[in-house]
C-alpha positions as CSV (number, residue, x, y, z in Angstrom):
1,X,140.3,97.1,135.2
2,X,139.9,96.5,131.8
3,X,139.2,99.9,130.9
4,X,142.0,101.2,132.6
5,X,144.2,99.0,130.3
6,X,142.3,99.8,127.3
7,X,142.9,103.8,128.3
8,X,146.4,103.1,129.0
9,X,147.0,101.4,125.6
10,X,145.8,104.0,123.4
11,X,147.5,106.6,125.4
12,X,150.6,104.5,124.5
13,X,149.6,104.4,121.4
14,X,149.1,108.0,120.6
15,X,152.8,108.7,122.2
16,X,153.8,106.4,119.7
17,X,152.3,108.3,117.1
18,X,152.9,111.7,118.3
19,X,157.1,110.7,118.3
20,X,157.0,109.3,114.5
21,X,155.4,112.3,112.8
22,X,156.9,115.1,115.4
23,X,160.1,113.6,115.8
24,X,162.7,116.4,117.5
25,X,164.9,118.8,115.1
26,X,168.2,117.4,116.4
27,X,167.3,113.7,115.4
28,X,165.9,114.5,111.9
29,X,168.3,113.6,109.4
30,X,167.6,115.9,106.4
31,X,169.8,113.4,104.0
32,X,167.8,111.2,103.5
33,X,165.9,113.2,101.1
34,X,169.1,113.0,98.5
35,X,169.8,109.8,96.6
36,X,173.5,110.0,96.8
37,X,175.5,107.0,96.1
38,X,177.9,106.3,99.0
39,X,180.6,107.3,98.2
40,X,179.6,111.0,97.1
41,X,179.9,113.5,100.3
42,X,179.6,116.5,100.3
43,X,183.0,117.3,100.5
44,X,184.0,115.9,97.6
45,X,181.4,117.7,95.3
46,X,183.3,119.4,92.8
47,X,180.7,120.5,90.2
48,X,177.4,121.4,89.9
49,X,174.9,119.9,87.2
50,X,171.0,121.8,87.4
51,X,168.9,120.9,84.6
52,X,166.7,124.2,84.4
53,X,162.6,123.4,83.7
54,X,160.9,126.2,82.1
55,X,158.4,128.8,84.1
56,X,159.3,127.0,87.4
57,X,161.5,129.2,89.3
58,X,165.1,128.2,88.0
59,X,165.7,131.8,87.0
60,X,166.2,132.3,90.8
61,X,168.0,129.9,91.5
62,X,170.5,130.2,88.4
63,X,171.2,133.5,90.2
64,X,172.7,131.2,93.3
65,X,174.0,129.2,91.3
66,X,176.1,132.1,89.3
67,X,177.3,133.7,92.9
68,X,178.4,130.5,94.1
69,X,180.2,129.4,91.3
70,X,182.5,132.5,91.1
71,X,182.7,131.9,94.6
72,X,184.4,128.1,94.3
73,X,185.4,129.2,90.8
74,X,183.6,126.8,88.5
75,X,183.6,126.7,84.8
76,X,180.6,127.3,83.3
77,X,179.7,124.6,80.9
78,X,177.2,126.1,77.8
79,X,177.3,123.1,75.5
80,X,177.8,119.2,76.0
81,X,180.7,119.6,73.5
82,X,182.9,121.0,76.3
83,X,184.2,117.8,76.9
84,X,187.6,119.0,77.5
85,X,186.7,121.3,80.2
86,X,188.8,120.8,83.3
87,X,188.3,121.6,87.0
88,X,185.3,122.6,88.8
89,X,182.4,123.2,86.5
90,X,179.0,124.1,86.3
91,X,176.1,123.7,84.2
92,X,172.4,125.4,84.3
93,X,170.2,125.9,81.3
94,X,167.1,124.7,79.6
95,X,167.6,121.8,77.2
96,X,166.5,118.1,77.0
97,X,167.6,116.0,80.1
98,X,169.9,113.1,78.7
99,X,171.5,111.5,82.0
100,X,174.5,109.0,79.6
101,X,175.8,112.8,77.8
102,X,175.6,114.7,80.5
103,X,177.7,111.9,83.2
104,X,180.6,112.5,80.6
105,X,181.2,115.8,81.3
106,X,179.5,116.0,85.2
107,X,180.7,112.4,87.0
108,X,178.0,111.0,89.0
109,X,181.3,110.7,91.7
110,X,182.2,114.2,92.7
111,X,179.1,116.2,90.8
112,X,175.1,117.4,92.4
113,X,172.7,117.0,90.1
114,X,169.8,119.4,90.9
115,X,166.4,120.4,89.0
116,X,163.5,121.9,89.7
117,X,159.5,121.7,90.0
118,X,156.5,123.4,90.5
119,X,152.8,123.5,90.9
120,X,151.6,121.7,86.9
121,X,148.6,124.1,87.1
122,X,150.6,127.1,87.9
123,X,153.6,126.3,86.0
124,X,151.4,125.9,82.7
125,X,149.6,129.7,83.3
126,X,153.2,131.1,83.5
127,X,154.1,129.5,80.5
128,X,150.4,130.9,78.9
129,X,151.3,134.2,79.5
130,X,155.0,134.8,79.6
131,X,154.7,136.9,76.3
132,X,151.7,138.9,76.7
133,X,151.6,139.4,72.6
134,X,150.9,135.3,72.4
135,X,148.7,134.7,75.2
136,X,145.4,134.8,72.7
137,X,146.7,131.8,70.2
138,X,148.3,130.0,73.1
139,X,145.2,129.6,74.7
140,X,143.5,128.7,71.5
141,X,146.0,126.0,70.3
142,X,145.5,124.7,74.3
143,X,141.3,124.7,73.1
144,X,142.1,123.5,70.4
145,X,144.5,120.5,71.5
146,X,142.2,119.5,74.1
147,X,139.3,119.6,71.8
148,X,137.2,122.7,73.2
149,X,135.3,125.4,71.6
150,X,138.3,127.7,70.4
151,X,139.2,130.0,67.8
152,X,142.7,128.9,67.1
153,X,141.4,128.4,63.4
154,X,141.2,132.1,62.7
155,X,144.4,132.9,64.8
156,X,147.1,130.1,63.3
157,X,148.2,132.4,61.0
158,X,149.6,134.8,62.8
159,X,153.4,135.0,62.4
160,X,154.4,133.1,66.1
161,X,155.9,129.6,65.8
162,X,153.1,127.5,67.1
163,X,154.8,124.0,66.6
164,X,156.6,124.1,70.4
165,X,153.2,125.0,71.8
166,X,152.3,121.4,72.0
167,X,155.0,120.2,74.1
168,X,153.7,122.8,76.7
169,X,150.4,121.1,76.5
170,X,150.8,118.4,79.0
171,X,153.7,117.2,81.3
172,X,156.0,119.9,80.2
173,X,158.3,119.7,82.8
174,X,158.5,115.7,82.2
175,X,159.3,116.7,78.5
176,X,162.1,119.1,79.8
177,X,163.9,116.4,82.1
178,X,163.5,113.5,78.9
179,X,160.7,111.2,81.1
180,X,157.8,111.8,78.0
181,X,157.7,112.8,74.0
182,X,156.7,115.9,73.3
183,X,152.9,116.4,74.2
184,X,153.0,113.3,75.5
185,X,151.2,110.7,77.8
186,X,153.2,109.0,80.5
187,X,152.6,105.0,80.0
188,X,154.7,103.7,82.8
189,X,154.1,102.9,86.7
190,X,154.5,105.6,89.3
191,X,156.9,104.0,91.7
192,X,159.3,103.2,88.5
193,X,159.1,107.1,87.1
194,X,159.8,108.1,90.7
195,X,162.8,106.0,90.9
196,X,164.5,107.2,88.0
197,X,163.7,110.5,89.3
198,X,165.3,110.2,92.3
199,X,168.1,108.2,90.7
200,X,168.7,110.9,88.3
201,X,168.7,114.0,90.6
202,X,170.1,114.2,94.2
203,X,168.8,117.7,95.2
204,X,165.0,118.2,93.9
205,X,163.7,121.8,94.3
206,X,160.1,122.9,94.6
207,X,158.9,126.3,93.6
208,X,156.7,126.5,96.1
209,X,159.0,125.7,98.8
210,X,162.2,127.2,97.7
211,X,163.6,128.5,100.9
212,X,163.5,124.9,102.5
213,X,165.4,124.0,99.2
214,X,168.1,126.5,99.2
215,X,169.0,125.8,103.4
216,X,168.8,121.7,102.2
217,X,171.9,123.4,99.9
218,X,173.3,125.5,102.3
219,X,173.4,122.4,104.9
220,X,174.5,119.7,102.1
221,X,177.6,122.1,100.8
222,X,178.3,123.5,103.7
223,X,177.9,127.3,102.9
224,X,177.0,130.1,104.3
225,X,173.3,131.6,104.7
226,X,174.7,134.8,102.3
227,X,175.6,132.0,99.6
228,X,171.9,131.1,99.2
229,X,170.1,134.4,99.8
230,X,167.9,135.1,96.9
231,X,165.9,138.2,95.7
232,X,162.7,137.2,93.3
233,X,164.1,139.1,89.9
234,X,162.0,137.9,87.2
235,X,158.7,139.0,88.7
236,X,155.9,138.5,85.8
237,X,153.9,141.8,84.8
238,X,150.8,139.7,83.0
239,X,148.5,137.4,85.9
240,X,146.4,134.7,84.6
241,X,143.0,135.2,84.6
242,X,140.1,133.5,86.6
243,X,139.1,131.6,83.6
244,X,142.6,130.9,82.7
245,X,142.7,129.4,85.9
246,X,139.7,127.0,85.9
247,X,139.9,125.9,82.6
248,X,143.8,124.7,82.7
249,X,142.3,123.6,86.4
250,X,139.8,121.1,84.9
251,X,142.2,119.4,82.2
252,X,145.6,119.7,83.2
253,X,145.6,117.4,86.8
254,X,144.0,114.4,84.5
255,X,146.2,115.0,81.7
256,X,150.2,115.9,82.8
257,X,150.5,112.8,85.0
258,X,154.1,112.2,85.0
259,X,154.2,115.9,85.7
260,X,151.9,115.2,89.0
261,X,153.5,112.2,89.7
262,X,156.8,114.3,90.5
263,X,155.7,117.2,91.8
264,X,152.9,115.4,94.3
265,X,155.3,112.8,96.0
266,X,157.8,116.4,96.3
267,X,155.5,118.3,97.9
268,X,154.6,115.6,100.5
269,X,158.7,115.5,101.1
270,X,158.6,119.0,101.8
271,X,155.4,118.8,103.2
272,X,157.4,116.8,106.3
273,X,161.1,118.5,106.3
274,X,159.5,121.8,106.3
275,X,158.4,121.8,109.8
276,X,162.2,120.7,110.6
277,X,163.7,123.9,109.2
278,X,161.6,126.8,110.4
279,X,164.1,128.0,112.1
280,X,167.0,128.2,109.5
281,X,163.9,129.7,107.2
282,X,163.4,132.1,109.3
283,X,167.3,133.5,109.0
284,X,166.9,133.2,105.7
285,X,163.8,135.0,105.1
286,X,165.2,137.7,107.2
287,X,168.5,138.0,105.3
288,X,166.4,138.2,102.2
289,X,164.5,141.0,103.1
290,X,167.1,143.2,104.4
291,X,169.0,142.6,101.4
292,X,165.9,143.8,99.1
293,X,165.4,147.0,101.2
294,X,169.2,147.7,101.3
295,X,169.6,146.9,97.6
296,X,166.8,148.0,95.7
297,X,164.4,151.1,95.8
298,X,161.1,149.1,94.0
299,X,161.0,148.1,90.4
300,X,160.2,149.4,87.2
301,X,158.9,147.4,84.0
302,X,161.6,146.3,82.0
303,X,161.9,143.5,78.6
304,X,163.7,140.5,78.4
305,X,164.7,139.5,74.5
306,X,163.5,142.8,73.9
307,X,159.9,141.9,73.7
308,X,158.7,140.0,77.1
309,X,158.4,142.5,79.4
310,X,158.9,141.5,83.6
311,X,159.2,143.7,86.4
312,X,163.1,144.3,87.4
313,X,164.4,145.6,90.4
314,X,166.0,149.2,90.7
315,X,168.9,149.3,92.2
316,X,169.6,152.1,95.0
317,X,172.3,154.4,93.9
318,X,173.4,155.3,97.6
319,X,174.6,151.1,98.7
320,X,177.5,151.2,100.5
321,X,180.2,150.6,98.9
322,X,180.9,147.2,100.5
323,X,177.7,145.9,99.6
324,X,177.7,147.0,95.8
325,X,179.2,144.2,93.9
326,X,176.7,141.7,95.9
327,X,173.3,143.8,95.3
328,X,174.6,144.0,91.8
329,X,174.6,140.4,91.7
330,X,171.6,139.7,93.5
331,X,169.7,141.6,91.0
332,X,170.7,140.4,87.5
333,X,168.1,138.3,85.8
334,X,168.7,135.1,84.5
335,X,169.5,136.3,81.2
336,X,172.3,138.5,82.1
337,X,173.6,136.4,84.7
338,X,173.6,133.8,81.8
339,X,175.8,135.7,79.8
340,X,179.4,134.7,79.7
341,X,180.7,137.8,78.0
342,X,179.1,139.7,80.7
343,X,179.1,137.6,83.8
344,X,183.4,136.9,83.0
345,X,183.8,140.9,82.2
346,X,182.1,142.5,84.9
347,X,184.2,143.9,88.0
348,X,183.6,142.0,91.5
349,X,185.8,143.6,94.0
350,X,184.3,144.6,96.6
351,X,187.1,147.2,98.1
């Protein structure tokens, strides 16, 4: 009898356990993965705020951000001077995150704060060898700052501006969102930086899971799955090596730990919601793809700033007419989609 019992409890007990972690789609509430304050819904979101980290993905994203502001008609916002801007607004560029200057111009009331992470590791080997003609000093000033056999003597005089290097050299992407100096060494407790994190931002993307990100925005706005559909346009023509790779691998995980801090407790977010929106991934991934082989006929190398080269899409002369204005769009990189002059002057009807 007293087996029985003891059977019969840990089959209860793995029921238990089986309903917490697997709990059905339908009874998965997806918000609570946002920090909003109560009273901000999503229908009352009038303006967009996305503090763009370097070499983690926001390039794509700015692209859905672009679309969907000339959708809803948003000003863009290209200095913290614009104080007098009125109406819907947006904002989404690299600078320092300073939560007080930016509130002034993006209310915490009726504004989504969004940013961005990645993978430390991977983030800091796109950062190595975005411009392939600096790849050999960067990774001699990173020898050099982290005290290994280098050669960054002989190469410092080369012409490139080495001072930025070292706020690249650990938690970068804390730098970029105003958590650590520059270079620097995170001093405070984990749970407090991951507070002000979440306090700071309500939508958190991930790199590495940034089709569960853009249905999250789909779902909290209330668009459509064409608002969020992204192509990847700022595809990288130099991979890091194998020894790039261990060596950033052996000193980087001990040494960026705000950066870790962030991006671990993320990824086990996502890690769970994932499972929740296969479904809606799914669409999306399809959408994607069919735009890609409707739009574009491969890519060719191309240069952004006239000197970092990246592999751009080429556009298929024979779209339908219906569908031009959108592959256009869907193609620009983040520096043209950037540009005012350009982005306010170019022709969107689609007739």
């Amino acid at each position: 009898m007293i087996k029985i019992f003891i059977v019969f409890y840990f089959f209860l007990l793995f029921l238990v356990i089986l309903f917490y972690f697997f709990e059905p789609i339908e009874n998965f509430d997806k918000n609570r993965f946002f920090k909003f304050k109560e009273k901000v819904l999503p229908q009352e979101i009038k303006n967009i705020y996305f503090w763009k980290t370097h070499k983690t993905g926001g390039s794509a994203f700015n692209n859905v951000l672009h679309r969907l502001a000339f959708k809803l008609k948003m000003k863009k916002i290209k200095s913290f001077q614009d104080l007098k801007v009125e109406g819907p607004k947006f904002f989404g560029q690299h600078a320092i995150h300073n939560p007080t200057i930016a509130e002034r111009i993006f209310p915490r009331k009726n504004s989504l704060y969004i940013t961005i992470l990645r993978n430390p590791v991977d983030q800091f080997l796109s950062r190595m060898n975005y411009r392939p003609f600096e790849i050999e000093i960067f990774e001699n000033y990173f020898k050099s700052f982290y005290h290994l056999p280098n050669n960054f003597t002989r190469l410092k005089s080369n012409k490139t501006n080495i001072k930025r290097f070292k706020c690249y050299m650990r938690n970068d992407m804390s730098y970029d969102l105003g958590y650590v100096e520059c270079g620097g060494i995170y001093n405070g407790s984990k749970d407090k930086l991951i507070e002000k994190f979440n306090t700071d931002f309500d939508l958190i993307l991930l790199n590495e899971y940034f089709d569960e990100g853009m249905i999250l925005l789909k779902n909290l706005l209330n668009i459509s799955y064409e608002d969020v559909v992204c192509l990847s346009v700022n595809e990288r023509v130099t991979i890091p090596t194998k020894k790039q790779r261990e060596m950033v691998e052996k000193i980087l995980p001990k040494m960026s730990n705000a950066d870790y801090i962030l991006y671990n407790y993320w990824k086990s977010q996502y890690e769970m919601i994932s499972y929740h929106l296969k479904d809606e991934i799914k669409i999306l991934k399809k959408l994607n793809k069919n735009y890609q082989e409707k739009c574009t006929i491969g890519r060719k190398e191309s240069f952004f700033f006239e000197n970092v080269p990246y592999k751009a899409y080429v556009l298929d002369k024979n779209v339908p007419k219906y569908l031009k204005n959108m592959c256009w769009l869907l193609t620009r990189t983040d520096a043209e989609i950037q540009n005012i002059h350009f982005w306010s002057n170019h022709s969107f009807n689609q007739k």
